[in-house]
VMD Tcl script that draws the C-alpha trace (Angstrom):
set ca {
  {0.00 0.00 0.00}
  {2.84 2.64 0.60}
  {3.81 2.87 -2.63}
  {-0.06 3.79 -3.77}
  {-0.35 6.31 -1.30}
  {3.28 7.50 -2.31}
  {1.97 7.69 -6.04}
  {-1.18 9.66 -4.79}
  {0.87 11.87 -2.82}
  {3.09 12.93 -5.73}
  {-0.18 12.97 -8.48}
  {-1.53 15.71 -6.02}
  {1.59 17.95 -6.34}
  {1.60 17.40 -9.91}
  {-1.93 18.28 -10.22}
  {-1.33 21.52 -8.75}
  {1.71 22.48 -10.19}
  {5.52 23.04 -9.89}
  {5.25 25.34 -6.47}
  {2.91 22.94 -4.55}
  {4.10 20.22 -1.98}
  {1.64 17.41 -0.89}
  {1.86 14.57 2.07}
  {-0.99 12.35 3.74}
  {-1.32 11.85 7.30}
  {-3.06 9.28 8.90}
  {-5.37 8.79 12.19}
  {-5.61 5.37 13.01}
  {-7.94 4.32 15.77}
  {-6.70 7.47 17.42}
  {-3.07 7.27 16.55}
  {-1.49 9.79 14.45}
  {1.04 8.66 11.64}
  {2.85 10.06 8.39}
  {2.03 8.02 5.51}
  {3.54 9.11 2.59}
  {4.92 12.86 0.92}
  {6.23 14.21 -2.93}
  {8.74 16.00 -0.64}
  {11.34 15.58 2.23}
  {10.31 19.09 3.18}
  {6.58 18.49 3.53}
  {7.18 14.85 4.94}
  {9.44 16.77 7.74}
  {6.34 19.10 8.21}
  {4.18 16.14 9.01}
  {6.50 14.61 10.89}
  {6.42 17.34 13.50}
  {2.77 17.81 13.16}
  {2.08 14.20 14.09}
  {4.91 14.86 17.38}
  {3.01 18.06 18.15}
  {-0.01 16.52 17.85}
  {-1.35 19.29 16.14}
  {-1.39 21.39 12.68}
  {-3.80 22.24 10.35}
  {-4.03 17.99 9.50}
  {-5.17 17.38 12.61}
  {-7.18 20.10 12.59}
  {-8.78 18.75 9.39}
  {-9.32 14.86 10.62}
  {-10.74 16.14 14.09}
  {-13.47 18.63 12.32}
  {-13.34 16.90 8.87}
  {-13.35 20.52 7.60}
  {-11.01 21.66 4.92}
  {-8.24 24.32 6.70}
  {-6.37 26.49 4.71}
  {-3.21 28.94 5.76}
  {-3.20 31.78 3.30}
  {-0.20 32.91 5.15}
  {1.99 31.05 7.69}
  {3.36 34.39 8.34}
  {0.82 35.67 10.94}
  {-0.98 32.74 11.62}
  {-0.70 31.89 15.41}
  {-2.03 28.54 15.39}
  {0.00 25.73 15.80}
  {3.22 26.98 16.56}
  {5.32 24.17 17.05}
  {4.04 22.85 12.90}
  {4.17 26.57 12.03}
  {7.44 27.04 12.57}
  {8.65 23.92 10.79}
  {6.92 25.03 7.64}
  {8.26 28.39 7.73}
  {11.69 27.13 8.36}
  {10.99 24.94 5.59}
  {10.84 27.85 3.67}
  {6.69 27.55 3.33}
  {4.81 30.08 2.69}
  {1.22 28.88 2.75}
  {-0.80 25.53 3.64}
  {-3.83 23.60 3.23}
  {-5.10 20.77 5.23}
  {-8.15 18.26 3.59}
  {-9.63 14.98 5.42}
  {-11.20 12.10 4.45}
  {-12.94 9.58 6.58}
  {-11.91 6.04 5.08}
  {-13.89 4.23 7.75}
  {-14.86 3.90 10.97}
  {-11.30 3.87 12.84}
  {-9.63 6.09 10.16}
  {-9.34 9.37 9.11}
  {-6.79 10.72 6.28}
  {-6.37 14.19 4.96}
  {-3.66 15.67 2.51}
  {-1.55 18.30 3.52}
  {-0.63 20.43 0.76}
  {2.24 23.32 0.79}
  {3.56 25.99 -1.34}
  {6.43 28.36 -1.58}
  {3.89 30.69 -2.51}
  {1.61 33.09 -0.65}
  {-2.12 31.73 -1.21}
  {-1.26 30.10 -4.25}
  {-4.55 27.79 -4.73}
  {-7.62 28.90 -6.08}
  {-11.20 27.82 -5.27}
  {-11.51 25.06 -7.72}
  {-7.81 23.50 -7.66}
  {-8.77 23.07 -3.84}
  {-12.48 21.49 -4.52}
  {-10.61 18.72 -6.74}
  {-7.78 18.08 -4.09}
  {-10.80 17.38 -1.66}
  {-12.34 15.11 -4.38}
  {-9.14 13.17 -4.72}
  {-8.44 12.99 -0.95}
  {-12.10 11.26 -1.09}
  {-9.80 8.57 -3.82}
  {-7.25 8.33 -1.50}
  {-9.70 7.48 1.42}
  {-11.40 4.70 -0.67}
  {-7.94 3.21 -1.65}
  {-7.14 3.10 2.09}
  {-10.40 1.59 2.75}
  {-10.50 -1.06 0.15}
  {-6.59 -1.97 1.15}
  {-7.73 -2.42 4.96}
  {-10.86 -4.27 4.12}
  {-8.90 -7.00 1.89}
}
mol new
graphics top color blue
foreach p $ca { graphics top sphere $p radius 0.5 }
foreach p [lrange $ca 0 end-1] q [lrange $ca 1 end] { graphics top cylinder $p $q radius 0.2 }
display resetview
């Protein structure tokens, strides 16, 4: 399954272009865990948010409401993942969940050099394609 949800992770960078950084985090009967990234900078981002314990991903998966970071500049939430993205050299984030089933929750973490970089629609079709990456999760645990 990692290398799927590797592939997936990389199609949603490429989807929304050359400045954009994806990963997928995971919360698995209550545990939090990186999955998979199309960056080392965005996987070491989601490392520290599953540490912290918090970040605009686990934001997402407890509300199941899309977050988005226009600016990590004055945002004061999450400082512990804030800072790791901005010393990353991030600029802007967005978090989207998925439930998969019962005991799991994903959502794709996307990241940009950019200041608010996505647009409305690029943003509706990253939420439809963390939905594909939920059902791939859930088909892989149910076999």
């Amino acid at each position: 399954m990692q290398t799927d949800i590797d592939e997936y992770a990389r199609g949603a960078a490429a989807r929304l272009g050359p400045s954009t950084f994806c990963s997928i985090t995971l919360r698995y009967h209550g545990e939090l865990g990186f999955v998979a990234s199309s960056d080392e900078r965005a996987k070491q981002c989601d490392m520290v948010e599953v540490r912290a314990g918090e970040g605009p991903c686990v934001e997402a998966m407890r509300t199941l409401q899309g977050v988005l970071v226009p600016d990590l500049h004055p945002d004061p939430r999450w400082p512990v993942w804030r800072q790791a993205a901005l010393d990353a050299g991030f600029r802007s984030a967005a978090a989207l969940p998925a439930v998969a089933d019962d005991v799991t929750t994903v959502a794709i973490n996307l990241y940009s050099d950019v200041l608010d970089p996505w647009a409305h629609e690029p943003l509706l079709a990253m939420d439809a394609y963390i939905q594909e990456i939920a059902e791939a999760i859930r088909t892989r645990l149910g076999s």
